[in-house]
C-alpha positions in Angstrom: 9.7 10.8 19.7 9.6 13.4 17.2 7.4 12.3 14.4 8.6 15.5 12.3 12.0 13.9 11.3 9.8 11.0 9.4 9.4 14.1 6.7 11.9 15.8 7.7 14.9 13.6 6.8 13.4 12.7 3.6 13.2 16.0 2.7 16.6 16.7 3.6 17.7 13.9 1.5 15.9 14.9 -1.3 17.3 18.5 -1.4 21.0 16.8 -0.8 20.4 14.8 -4.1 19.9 18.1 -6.2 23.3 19.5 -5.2 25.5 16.8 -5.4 27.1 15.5 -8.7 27.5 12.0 -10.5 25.4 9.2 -10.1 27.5 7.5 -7.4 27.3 10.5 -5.3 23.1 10.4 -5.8 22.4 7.4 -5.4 25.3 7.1 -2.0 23.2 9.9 -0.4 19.2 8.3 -1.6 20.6 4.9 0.2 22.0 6.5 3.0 18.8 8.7 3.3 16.5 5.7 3.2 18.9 3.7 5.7 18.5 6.5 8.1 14.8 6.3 7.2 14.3 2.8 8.5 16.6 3.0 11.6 14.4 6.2 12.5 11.2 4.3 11.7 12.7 1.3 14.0 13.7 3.8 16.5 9.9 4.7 16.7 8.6 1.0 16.8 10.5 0.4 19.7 9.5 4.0 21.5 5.9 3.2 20.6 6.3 -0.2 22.1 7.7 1.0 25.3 5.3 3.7 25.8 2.6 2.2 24.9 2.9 -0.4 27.9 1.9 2.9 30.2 0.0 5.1 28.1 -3.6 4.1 27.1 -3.8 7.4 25.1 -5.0 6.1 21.2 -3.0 8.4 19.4 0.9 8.7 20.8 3.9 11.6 20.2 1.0 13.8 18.9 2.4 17.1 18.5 -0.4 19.9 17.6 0.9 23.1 16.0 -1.5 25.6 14.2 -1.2 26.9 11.5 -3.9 28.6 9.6 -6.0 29.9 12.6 -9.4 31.5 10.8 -9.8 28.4 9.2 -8.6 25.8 12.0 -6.2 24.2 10.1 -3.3 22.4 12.4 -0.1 20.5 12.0 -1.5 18.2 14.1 0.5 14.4 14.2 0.6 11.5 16.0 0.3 7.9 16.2 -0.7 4.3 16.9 -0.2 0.7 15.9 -2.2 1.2 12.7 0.3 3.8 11.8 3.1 3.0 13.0 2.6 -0.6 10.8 1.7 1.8 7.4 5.2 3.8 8.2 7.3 0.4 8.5 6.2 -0.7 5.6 7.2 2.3 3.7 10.9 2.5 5.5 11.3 -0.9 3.9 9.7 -0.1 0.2 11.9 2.9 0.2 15.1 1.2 0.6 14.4 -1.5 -1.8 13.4 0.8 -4.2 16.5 2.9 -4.2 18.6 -0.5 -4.4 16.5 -2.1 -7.0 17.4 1.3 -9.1 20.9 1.2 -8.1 21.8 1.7 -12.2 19.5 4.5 -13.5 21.8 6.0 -15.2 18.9 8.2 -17.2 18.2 11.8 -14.8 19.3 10.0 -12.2 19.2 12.9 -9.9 15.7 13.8 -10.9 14.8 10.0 -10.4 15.9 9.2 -6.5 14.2 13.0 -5.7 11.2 12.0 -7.0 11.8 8.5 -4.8 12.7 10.0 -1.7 10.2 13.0 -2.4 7.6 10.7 -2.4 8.5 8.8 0.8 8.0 12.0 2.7 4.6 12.4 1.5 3.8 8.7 2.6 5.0 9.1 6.3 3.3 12.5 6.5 0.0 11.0 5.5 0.1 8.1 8.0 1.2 10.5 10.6 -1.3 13.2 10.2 -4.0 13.7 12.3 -5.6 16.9 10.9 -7.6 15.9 7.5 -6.3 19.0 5.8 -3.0 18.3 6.2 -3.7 14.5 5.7 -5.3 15.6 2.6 -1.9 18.2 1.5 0.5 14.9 2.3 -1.6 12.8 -0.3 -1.5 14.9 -3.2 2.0 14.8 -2.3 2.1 11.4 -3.0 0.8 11.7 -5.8 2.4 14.0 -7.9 6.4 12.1 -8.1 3.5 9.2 -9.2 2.9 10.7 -12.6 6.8 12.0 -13.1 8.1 8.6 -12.4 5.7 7.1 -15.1 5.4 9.8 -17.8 9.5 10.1 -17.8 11.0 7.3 -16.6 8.3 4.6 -18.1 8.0 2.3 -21.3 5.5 1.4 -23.6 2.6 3.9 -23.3 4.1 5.8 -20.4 2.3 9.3 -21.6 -1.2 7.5 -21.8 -0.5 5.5 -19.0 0.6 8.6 -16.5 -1.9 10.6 -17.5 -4.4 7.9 -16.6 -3.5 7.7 -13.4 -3.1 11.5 -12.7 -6.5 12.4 -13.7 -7.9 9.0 -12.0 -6.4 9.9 -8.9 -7.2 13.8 -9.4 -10.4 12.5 -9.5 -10.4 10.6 -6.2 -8.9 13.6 -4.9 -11.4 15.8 -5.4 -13.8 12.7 -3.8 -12.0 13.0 -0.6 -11.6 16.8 -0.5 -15.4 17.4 -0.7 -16.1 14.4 1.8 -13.7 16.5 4.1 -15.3 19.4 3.5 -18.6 18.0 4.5 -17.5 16.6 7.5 -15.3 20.2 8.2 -18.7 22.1 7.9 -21.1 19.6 9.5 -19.2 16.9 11.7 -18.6 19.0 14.6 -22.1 20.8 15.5 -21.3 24.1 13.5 -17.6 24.1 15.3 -15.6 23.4 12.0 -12.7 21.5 12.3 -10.8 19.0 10.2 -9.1 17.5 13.5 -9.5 13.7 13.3 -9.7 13.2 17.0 -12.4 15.6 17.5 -14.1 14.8 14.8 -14.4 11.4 16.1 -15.3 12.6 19.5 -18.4 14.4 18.2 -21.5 12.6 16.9 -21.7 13.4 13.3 -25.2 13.7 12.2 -26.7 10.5 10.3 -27.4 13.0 7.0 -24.3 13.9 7.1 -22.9 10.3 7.0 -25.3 9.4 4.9 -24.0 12.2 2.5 -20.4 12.4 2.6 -19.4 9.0 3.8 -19.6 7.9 -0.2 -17.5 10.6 -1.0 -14.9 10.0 1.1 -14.8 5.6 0.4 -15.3 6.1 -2.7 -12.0 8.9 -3.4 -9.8 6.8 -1.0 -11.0 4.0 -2.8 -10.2 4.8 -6.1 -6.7 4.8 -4.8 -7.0 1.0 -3.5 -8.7 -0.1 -6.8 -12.0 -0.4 -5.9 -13.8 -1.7 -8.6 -14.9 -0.1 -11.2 -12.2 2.4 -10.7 -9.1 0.4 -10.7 -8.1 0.7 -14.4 -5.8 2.4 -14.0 -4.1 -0.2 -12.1 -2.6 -2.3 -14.6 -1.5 0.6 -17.2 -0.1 2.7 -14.4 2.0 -0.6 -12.9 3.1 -2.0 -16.6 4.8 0.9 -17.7 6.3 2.3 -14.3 10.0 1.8 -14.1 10.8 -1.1 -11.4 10.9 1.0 -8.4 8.5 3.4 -9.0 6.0 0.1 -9.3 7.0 -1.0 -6.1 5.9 2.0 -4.5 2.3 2.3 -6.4 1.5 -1.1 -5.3 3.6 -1.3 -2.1 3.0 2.1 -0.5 0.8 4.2 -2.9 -2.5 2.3 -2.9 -2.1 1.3 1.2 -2.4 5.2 1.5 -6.3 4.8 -0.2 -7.0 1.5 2.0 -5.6 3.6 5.5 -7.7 6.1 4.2 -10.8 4.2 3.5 -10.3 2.9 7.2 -9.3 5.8 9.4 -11.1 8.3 7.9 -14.5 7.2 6.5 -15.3 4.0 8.2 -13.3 5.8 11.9 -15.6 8.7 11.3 -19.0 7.8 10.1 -19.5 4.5 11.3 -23.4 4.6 10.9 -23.1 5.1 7.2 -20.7 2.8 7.2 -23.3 0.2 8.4 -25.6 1.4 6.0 -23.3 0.8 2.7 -22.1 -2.3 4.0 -23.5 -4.4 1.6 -22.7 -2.1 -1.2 -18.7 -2.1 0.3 -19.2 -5.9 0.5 -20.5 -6.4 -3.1 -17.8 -4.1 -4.6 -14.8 -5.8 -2.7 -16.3 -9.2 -3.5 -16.4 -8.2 -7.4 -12.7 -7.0 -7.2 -11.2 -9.8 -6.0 -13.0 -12.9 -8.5 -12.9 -10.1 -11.6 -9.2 -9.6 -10.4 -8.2 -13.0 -10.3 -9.9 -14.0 -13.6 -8.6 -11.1 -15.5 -5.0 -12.0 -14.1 -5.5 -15.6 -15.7 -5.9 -14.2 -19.3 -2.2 -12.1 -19.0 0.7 -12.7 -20.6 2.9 -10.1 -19.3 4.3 -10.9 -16.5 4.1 -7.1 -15.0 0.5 -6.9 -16.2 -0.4 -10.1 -14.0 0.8 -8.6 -11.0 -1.4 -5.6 -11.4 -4.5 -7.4 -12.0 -3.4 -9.7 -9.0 -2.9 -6.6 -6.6 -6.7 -5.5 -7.7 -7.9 -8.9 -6.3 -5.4 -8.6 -3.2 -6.4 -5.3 -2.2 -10.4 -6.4 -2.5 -9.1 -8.2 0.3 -8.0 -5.2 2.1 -11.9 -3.8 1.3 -13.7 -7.1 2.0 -12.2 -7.0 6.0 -13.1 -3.5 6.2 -16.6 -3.9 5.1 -17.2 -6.9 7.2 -17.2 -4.3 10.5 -15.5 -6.9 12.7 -12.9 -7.2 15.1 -11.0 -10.0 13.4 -11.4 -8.7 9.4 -10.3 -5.3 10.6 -7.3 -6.6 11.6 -7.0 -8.7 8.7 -7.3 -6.0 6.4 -4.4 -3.8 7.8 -2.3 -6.8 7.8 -3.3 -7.7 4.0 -2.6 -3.8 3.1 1.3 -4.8 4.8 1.6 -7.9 3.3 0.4 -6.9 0.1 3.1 -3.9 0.3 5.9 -6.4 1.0 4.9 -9.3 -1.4 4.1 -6.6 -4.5 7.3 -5.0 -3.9 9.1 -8.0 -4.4 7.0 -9.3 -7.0 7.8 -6.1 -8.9 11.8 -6.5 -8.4 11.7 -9.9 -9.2 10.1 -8.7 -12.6 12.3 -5.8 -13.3 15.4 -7.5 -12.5 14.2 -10.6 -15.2 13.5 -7.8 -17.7 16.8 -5.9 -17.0 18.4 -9.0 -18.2 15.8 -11.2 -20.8 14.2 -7.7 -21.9 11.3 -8.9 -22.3 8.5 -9.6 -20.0 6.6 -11.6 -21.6 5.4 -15.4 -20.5 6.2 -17.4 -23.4 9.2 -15.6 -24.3 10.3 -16.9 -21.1 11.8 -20.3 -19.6 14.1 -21.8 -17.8 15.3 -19.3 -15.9 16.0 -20.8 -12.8 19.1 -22.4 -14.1 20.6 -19.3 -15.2 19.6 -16.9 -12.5 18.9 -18.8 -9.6 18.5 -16.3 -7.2 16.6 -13.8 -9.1 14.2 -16.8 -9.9 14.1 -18.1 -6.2 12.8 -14.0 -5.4 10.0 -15.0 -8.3 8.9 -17.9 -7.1 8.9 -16.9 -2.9 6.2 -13.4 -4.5 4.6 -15.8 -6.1 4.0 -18.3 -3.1 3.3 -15.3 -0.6 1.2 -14.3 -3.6 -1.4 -17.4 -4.0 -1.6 -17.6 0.3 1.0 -20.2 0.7 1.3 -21.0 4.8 4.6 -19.5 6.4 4.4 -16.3 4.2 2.6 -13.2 4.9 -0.2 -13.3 3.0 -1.6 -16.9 4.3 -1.8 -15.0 7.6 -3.9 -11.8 6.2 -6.1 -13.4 3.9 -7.3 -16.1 6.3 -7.7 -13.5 9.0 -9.6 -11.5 6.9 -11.4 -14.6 6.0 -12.2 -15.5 9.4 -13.4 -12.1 10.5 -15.6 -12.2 7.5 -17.0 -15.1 8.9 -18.4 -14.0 11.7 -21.1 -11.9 10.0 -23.9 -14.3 9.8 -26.0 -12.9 7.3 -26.5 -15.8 4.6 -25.1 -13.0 1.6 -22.0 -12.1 3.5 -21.0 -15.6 3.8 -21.4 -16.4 0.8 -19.4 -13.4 -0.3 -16.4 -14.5 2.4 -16.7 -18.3 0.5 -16.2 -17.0 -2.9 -13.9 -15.0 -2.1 -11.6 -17.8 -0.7 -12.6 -19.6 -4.0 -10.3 -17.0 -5.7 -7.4 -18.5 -3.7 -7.9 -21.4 -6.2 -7.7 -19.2 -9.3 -4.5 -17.2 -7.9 -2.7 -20.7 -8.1 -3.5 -21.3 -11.2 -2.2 -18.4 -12.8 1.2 -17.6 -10.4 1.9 -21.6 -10.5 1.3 -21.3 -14.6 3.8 -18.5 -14.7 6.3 -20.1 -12.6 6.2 -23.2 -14.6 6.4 -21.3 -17.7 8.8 -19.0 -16.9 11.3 -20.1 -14.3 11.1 -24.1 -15.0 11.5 -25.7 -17.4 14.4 -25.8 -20.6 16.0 -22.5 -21.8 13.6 -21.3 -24.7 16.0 -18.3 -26.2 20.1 -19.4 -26.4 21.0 -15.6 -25.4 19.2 -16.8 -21.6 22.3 -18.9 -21.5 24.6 -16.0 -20.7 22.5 -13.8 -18.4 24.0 -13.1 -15.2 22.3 -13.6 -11.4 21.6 -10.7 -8.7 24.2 -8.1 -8.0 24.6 -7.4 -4.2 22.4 -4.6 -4.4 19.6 -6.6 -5.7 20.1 -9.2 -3.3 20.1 -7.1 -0.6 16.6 -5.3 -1.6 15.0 -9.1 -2.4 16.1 -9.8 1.5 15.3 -7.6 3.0 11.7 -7.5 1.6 11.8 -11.5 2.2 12.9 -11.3 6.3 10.0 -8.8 6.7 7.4 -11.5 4.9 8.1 -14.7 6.5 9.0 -12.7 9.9 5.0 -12.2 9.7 4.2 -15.1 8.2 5.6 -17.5 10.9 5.0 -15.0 14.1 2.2 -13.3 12.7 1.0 -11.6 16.8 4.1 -9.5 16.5 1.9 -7.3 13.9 -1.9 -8.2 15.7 0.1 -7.0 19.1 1.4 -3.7 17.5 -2.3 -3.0 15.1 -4.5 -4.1 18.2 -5.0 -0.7 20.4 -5.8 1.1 16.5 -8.0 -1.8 15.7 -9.6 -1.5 19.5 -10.4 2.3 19.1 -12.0 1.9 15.7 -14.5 -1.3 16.8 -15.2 0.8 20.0 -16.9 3.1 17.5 -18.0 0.6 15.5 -19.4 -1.6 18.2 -21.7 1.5 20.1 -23.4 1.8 16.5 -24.1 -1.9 16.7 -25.5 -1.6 20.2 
């Protein structure tokens, strides 16, 4: 398998969309571009699959070119279950997203490049296995981020783009002098930025002690690790639809993968040492994120607060250092990519049609748009842990990895944080009430019209890939487990 088409073929896409003319002609080629997307990205699932039965290798199709000798920088790929997991749930985002936009009428050619643009920098993150170039396909990410937002948003889209540029610039630089560190000093004065060897070598405890903060802390700001998650909620509320679902659905996975494969994979003494501190900070993410959602009224507002909380999950089972809450994490940072996505769709296909957003505006939507509210409530359910769906089957493995831990104050980190359950149904059953049941509080509601196809077919496809892990939940443990095995072998001789 060639994991160069996964940027590849975006990139052709994306260059395809400049040339052609009209929005049916743009948005034909961004579907078909993201179709091809996920049938290449299913097309490597089932590779990785078979090979995987005879190769115990960790990282598969790992293709190693170099290209800036003096400074041993390579285009050096590969992959494995963790990976291969990140890149399915981006195939599925994209496609959503481009159908969820199916009407941007506004620079609509500018609009699906920015899309696709950005797809290419997702799968050439989770593919990369040199940190430079992991590093390059990040800020790659983030740049169609502050585009999307600045021209394509509402309400304070200038404040609320530039927040989140110089937030995430900030991260950035984080990350790039954690790299540095461990360029100079991981590999016994042979520099490299090759993740493999990297992890091969035994990096000094200084050195982790040093540069390990750097590095969780700048991956972390892009997973809304508290305190630096504000600009979580002004980035998400004035991002058009799609571009929402892929902050939340792909964007902020990037910072969690990174937090996990990089820092935790490659200085797993310091990661011991700041447990506590990850612990603490994950535990404060997810009550703080829960309470604040409680107190919105905007129904795009209290899915960004909710996705702080949800991705202190992601945090919480990477701090614990278990088996069990590793594997929980990276199926909370797939769940949480599938369930915001659709939350997010759900949202912008309501405001398409009510234009407003807010909860008391709303009501009684479900006997008017039935199947847009049906999307709503299904988020919402995933959303609050509800058993069948996704997001039962990450949080309570997450749960039960954190569990293991013993110590008196990690438990009773791993309880309150299952407390928060209670305060996520409160608020998404309080906006379903409000919003979806009940009489019809504005007469205009009475002619609004349901789902297109298009939309129908984004909500869908979102929906098979939830309750597909919700009620066979080992088809993702089974593909994650040999990623989640190399990192706790690390993990594990630390321990001993």
């Amino acid at each position: 398998m060639n994991l160069s088409l996964l940027i590849i073929l975006p990139f052709i896409t994306a260059i395809i969309i400049l040339f052609v003319k009209g929005l049916k002609q743009v948005r034909s080629v961004a579907l078909t571009g993201s179709l091809l997307q996920l049938v290449l990205v299913f097309d490597l699932l089932f590779q990785y699959l078979k090979e995987r039965t005879h190769d115990s290798s960790q990282m598969l199709f790992q293709y190693n070119y170099n290209w800036y000798d003096s400074l041993h920088i390579n285009y050096h790929v590969g992959v494995d279950g963790i990976s291969v997991a990140m890149i399915l749930l981006t195939s599925f985002v994209v496609v959503a997203g481009v159908l969820v936009s199916w009407t941007q009428e506004t620079l609509n050619k500018e609009f699906f490049f920015l899309l696709i643009f950005l797809s290419m920098g997702a799968y050439g993150f989770f593919i990369s296995l040199d940190l430079f170039t992991m590093f390059f396909f990040l800020e790659v990410a983030v740049i169609p981020k502050f585009l999307l937002i600045g021209i394509w948003g509402s309400g304070k889209k200038e404040y609320s783009a530039m927040k989140l540029a110089l937030m995430l610039m900030g991260g950035s630089a984080l990350i790039f002098v954690g790299l540095s560190g461990l360029y100079y000093f991981g590999v016994n004065g042979n520099n490299s930025f090759d993740l493999l060897t990297i992890s091969q070598a035994n990096v000094p405890m200084l050195v982790q002690k040093i540069f390990f903060p750097f590095l969780f802390i700048g991956f972390g700001v892009f997973t809304a690790l508290f305190p630096f998650h504000t600009w979580v909620p002004d980035g998400h509320s004035s991002a058009p639809t799609a571009a929402s679902m892929f902050l939340a659905g792909i964007s902020m996975k990037l910072g969690g993968y990174g937090c996990l494969r990089v820092a935790t994979y490659l200085m797993p003494d310091a990661a011991h040492e700041y447990q506590w501190i990850i612990i603490l900070l994950a535990t404060i993410a997810i009550i703080y994120g829960a309470f604040a959602t409680m107190m919105q009224k905007d129904l795009k507002y209290i899915n960004a607060y909710s996705s702080i909380s949800h991705c202190g999950f992601v945090l919480l089972g990477i701090g614990m250092l278990t088996r069990t809450s590793i594997n929980g994490a990276v199926m909370q940072m797939v769940s949480h990519g599938l369930m915001t996505a659709l939350f997010f769709a759900a949202i912008g296909m309501i405001y398409s049609r009510a234009h407003t957003r807010m909860v008391d505006q709303l009501g009684g939507l479900l006997k008017v748009i039935p199947f847009i509210s049906t999307v709503f409530v299904i988020s919402g359910l995933c959303s609050l842990g509800l058993p069948g769906f996704s997001g039962f089957v990450a949080e309570m493995t997450v749960f039960m990895g954190s569990w293991q831990n013993t110590d008196g104050w990690y438990r009773l980190a791993t309880i309150l944080s299952c407390a928060s359950i209670v305060v996520t149904a409160v608020y998404i059953l309080r906006a379903t009430g409000k919003a979806i049941m009940g009489p019809i509080t504005d007469s205009h509601f009475n002619h609004l019209t349901d789902a297109a196809w298009n939309e129908k077919f984004a909500a869908g496809l979102l929906i098979i890939a939830i309750v597909v892990i919700g009620m066979a939940p080992f088809l993702l443990t089974d593909l994650i487990g040999s990623g989640t095995d190399a990192i706790m072998n690390k993990i594990l001789v630390i321990v001993k």
